[in-house]
N, C-alpha and C positions, 0 to 999 in steps of 0.2 A: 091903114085904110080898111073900112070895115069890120072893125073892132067888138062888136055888138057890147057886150053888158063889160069890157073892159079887161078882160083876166090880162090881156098880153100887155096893158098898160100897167098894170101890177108890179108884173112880170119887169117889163124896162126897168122900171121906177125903182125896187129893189135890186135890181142885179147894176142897176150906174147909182145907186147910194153904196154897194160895198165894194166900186171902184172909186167911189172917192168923188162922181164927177158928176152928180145927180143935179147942183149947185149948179152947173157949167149946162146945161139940158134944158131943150124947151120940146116937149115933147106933145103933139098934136094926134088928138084920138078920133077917127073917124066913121062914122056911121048913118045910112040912109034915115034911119027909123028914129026920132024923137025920144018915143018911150024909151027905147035901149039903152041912149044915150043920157036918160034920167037915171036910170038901173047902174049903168057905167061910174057915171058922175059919186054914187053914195059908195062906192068902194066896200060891197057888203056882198061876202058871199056863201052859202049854205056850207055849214061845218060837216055834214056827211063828206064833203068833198076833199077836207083839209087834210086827211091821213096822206091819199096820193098825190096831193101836193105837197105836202112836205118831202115824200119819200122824190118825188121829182127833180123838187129844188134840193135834196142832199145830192143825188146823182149827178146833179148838174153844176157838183161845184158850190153847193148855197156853203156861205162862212159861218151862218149863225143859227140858231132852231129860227123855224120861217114862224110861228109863232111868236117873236121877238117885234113884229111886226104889224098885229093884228090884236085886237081885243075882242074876249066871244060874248057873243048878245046876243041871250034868247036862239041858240040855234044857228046864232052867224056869226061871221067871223066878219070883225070890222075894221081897215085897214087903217092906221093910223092918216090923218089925214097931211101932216108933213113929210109924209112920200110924195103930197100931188104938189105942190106949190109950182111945180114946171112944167102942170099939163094943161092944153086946152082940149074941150071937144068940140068940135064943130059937128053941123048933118054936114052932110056932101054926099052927093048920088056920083058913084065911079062912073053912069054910064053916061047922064047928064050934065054934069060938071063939069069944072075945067078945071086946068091949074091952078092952084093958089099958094103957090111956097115954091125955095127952092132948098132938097133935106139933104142932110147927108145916107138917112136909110128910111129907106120904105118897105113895111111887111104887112104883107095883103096875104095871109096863106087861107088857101083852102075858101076862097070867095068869089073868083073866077071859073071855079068848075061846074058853075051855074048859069052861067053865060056860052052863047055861042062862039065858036071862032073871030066873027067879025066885031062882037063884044070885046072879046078877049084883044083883039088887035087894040081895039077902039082904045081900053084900057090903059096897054103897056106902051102905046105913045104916051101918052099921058104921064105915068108913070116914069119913063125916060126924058120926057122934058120939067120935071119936077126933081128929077136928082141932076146933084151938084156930078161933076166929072170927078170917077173914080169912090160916086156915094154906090151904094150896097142895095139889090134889092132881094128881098128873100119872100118866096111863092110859098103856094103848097105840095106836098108830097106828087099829088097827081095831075100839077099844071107844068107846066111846060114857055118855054120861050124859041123855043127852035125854029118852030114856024114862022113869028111875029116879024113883023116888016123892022123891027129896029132888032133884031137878033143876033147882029153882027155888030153892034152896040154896045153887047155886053159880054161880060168874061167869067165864062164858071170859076168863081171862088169854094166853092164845095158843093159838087154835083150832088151826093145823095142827100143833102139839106136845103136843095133849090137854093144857094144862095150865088145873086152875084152881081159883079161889079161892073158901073156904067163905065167903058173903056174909051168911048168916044160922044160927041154930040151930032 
């Protein structure tokens, strides 16, 4: 959810093609803005950027040079486009919108710190009735579920990475 020009769709898309389950994946990208979601859609992004992504994705476990993945055009780095065959993007407004799926993970990081509390609530219902029991949801660094009326919902799977799991309906 609110994905803007896509990096974290990348991001999935490579790391379940070197578990093997990218095949097995339907992965839904989401974003208020149209444009973004055209930017997102061409999987194309500025090679200034590419050294600390690579250095990222080695830290992070990547199995192969993250360059294995991409072809450089003119100053960008363009992702091969048989990574995406399991993604769709939709717009969807988080404040607006409703429901429409039910995931096993949802990662909205760092896009609710722009919202009010009563936003933020509005949100993570939403949110908690969109994952499946026992799906996974992962925030950002400086958001929070503590407060939130479904907050006893969910079960930190790993506090300092905001991540966690819906425990009940």
């Amino acid at each position: 959810a609110g994905w803007s020009t896509g990096e974290e769709v990348v991001t999935m898309c490579v790391l379940l093609g070197e578990m093997g389950v990218l095949d097995n994946a339907s992965i839904v990208g989401t974003d208020i803005d149209q444009d973004v979601l055209e930017r997102a859609r061409a999987h194309r992004y500025s090679m200034k950027h590419m050294e600390l992504n690579e250095k990222n994705y080695r830290q992070s476990g990547g199995s192969r040079n993250l360059s294995k993945y991409y072809a450089e055009k003119n100053g960008y780095a363009v992702f091969h486009p048989s990574l995406f065959g399991s993604v769709t993007y939709k717009r969807h407004d988080l404040v607006t919108g409703g429901v429409f799926g039910k995931f096993h993970l949802i990662l909205c990081r760092n896009v609710m710190i722009y919202f009010n509390e009563v936003l933020q609530n509005d949100v993570l219902k939403k949110f908690h009735a969109s994952l499946l029991l026992d799906g996974f949801l992962s925030i950002g660094s400086k958001e929070s579920l503590i407060w939130c009326q479904q907050a006893n919902c969910f079960g930190a799977t790993h506090s300092d990475e905001k991540i966690y799991r819906k425990v009940k309906d």
